[in-house]
Structures are given as structure tokens and as C-alpha cells.
C-alpha positions in Angstrom: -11.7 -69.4 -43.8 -10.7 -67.6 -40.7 -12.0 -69.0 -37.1 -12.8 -66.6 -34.7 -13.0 -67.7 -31.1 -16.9 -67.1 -31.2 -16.7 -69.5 -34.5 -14.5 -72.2 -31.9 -17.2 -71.6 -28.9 -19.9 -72.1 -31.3 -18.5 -75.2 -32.5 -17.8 -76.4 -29.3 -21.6 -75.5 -28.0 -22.6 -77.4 -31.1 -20.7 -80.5 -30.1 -22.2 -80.4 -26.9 -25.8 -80.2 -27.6 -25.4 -83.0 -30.0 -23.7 -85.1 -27.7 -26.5 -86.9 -25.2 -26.5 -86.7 -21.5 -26.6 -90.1 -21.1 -26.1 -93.3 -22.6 -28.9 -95.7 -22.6 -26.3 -98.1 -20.3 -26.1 -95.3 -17.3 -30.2 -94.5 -16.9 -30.7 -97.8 -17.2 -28.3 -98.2 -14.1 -30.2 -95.8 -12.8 -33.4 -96.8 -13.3 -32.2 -100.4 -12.1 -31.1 -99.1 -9.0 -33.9 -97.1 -8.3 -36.2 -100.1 -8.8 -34.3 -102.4 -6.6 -34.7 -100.4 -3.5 -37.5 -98.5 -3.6 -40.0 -100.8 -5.8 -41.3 -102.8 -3.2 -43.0 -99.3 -2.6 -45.4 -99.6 -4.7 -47.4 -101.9 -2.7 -47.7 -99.5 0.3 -50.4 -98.4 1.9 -50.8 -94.3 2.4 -49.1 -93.4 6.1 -48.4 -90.6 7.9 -49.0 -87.2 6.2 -50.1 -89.0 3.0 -53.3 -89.6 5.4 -54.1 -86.4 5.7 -52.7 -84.4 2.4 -53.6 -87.4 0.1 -56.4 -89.5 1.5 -58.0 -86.8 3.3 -57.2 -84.1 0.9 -60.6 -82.1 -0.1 -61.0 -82.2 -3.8 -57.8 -83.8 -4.9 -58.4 -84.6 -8.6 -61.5 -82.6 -8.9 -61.4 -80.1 -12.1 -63.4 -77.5 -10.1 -61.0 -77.7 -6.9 -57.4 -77.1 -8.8 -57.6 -73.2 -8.3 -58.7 -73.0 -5.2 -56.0 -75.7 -4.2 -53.4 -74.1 -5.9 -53.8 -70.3 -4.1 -54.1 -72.6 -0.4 -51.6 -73.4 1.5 -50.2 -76.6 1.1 -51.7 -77.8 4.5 -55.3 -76.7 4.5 -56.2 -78.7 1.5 -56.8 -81.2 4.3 -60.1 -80.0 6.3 -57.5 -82.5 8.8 -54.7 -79.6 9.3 -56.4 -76.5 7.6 -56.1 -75.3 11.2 -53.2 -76.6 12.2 -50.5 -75.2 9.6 -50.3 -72.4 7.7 -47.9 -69.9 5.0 -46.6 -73.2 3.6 -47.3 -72.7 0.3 -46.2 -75.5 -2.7 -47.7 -74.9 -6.1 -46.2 -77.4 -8.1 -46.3 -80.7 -5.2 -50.0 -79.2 -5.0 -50.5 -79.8 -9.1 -49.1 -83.0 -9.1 -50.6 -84.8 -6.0 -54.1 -83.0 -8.1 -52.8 -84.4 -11.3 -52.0 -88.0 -9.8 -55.7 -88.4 -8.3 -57.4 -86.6 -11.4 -55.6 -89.3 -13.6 -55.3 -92.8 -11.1 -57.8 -91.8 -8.5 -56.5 -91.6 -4.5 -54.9 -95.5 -4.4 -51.8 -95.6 -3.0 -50.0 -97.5 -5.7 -50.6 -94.1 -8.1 -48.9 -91.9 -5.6 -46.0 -93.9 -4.6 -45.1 -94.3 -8.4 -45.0 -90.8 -8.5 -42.5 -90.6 -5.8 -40.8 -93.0 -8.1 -40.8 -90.8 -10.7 -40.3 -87.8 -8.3 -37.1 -89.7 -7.8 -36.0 -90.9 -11.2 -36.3 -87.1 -12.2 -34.3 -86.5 -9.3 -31.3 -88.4 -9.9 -31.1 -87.9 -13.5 -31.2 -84.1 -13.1 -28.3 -84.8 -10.3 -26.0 -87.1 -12.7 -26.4 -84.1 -15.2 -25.3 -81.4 -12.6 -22.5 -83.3 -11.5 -21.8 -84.9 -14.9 -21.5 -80.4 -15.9 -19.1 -79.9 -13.4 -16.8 -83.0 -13.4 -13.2 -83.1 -14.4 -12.8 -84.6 -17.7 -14.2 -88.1 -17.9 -15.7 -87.9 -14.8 -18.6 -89.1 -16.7 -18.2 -92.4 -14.8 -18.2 -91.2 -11.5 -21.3 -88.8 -12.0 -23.1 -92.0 -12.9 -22.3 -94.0 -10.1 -22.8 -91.0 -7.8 -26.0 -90.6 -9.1 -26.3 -94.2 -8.7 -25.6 -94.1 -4.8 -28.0 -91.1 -4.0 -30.7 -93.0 -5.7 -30.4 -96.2 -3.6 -29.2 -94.3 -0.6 -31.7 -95.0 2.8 -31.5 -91.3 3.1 -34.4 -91.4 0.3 -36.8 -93.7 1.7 -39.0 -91.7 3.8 -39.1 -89.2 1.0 -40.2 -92.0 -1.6 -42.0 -93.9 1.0 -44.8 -90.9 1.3 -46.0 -89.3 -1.4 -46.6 -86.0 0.2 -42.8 -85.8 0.4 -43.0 -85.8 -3.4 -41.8 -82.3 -3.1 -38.5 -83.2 -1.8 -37.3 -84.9 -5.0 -39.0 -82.2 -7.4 -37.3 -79.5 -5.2 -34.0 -81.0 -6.2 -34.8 -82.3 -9.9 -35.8 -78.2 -10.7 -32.4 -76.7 -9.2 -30.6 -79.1 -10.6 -32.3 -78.3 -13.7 -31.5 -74.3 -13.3 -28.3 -74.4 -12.3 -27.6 -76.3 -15.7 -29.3 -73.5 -17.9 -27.9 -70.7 -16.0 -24.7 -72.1 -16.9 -25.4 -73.2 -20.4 -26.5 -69.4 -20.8 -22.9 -68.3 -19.0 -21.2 -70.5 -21.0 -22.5 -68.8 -23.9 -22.2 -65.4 -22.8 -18.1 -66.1 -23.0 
């Protein structure tokens, strides 16, 4: 049989969406560093914009409010700041702040595992864009990148409000289409 380059590409391709992102080993080391830092969170109390966009958000886990919510601005789905702030408009931080309160009610301890979460998704989506673009077997070093950014201080304010959810989902979702847009260029070769 004759192998054509598309016949090696495919191949190649093949290989790779076999192979898995991660080993069990590196999101546990993620997960692990991620629960050392930040997992004394949990036990927060809501502060500073979580005051007003969680706690004092109107209809926040009510099935009759989610439309509305969604077509607001962020900031007016507090009657606190509906005046204050406007054209700031986040669909998605909106859902799951709506999602979190429909499922857990407004205590504290739902939203900040969210931020957890927002964060896991986060770094995992990061170690997967740098783990695309590394030399070979630079597999190590996207881990332990990923490692660092997840226990970094930088991320505390972001994981210690919930509000800031929006932060780590911003990231998590570019990270995310940067590594289809190339999966669909490295195709296109």
C-alpha cells in the first residue's frame, strides 16, 4: 500500500486524539495544588461585589428571572447598582451565578466552589494550551506551569469572590478556542 502524506497526517491526527491530555498523575497535581491554596475558601463569607451581584442579586436562581437576567447587564441584576453601571454585559458569568443559586441556593460555600471550579477549568484549559505549543516533551513543564498559575496569589481575589467567576471562565473558553482553531489548522495542512 502506498502512503500519501494525507494518509501520514491522518495517522498522526489519529495518534493524537487517542493519546489523553493528561495523565491522571498531572490533574491530580493540579487539583492538589488548587486545593491547598484556595480551599480554605470555601468557608468564606460573600464580600465585596458578591454582596451586591450574589446576595443582593434580584431573582438569582428563579426559573422565571433567567431571561430577563440574561438580556441585563451584568450590573443591574442588583436593584444595588442597576443605576450605577451599565453596557457590561456577561451572559455566561450571568447563567452560572443563576445556575449555582437555582441548584445550592445563595450560601456562600456554593459560590466559592464554583470559583473553584471556575479555576480548575481554568488551569486545565491552560496546561492544554501550553502543553499544544511546547517543544517536544515539554509535557512536564506545561504541568508544572499550570501548576504555578493555579497556586499563584495573583488568583486569589478572583477565587475569593464569586462574582469574579468570570475571570477564570474568560480564560478556560480562549484557551479552549485557540486549541480547536488549531486542531482545525492542523487539519487543513
Amino acid at each position: 500500500m502506498i502512503m500519501t502524506a494525507r494518509d501520514s497526517q491522518e495517522e498522526r491526527l489519529d495518534g493524537i486524539r487517542r493519546r489523553p491530555l493528561f495523565g491522571m498523575g498531572a490533574l491530580a497535581l493540579m487539583a492538589a495544588a488548587i486545593a491547598a491554596v484556595y480551599v480554605s475558601v470555601l468557608d468564606n463569607a460573600f464580600v465585596m461585589d458578591d454582596v451586591y451581584l450574589v446576595a443582593g442579586a434580584d431573582g438569582l436562581g428563579d426559573p422565571d428571572a433567567l431571561g430577563e437576567m440574561l438580556l441585563r447587564p451584568f450590573w443591574q441584576n442588583s436593584s444595588y447598582l442597576a443605576e450605577l453601571l451599565h453596557d457590561y454585559w456577561r451572559p455566561v458569568t450571568t447563567f452560572a451565578l443563576w445556575l449555582t443559586a437555582f441548584v445550592a441556593g445563595k450560601a456562600p460555600f456554593a459560590f466559592h466552589a464554583l470559583s473553584l471550579l471556575g479555576l480548575a477549568a481554568a488551569t486545565i484549559s491552560f496546561a492544554a494550551l501550553l502543553r499544544r505549543f511546547a517543544p517536544p516533551g515539554g509535557r512536564f513543564a506545561a504541568v508544572w506551569l499550570a501548576v504555578i498559575f493555579a497556586a499563584h496569589p495573583l488568583a486569589a481575589e478572583i477565587v475569593g469572590m464569586a462574582a469574579n467567576v468570570s475571570d477564570h471562565l474568560a480564560l478556560a473558553f480562549m484557551a479552549v478556542q485557540i486549541l480547536v482553531l488549531d486542531g482545525h489548522r492542523e487539519r487543513e495542512k
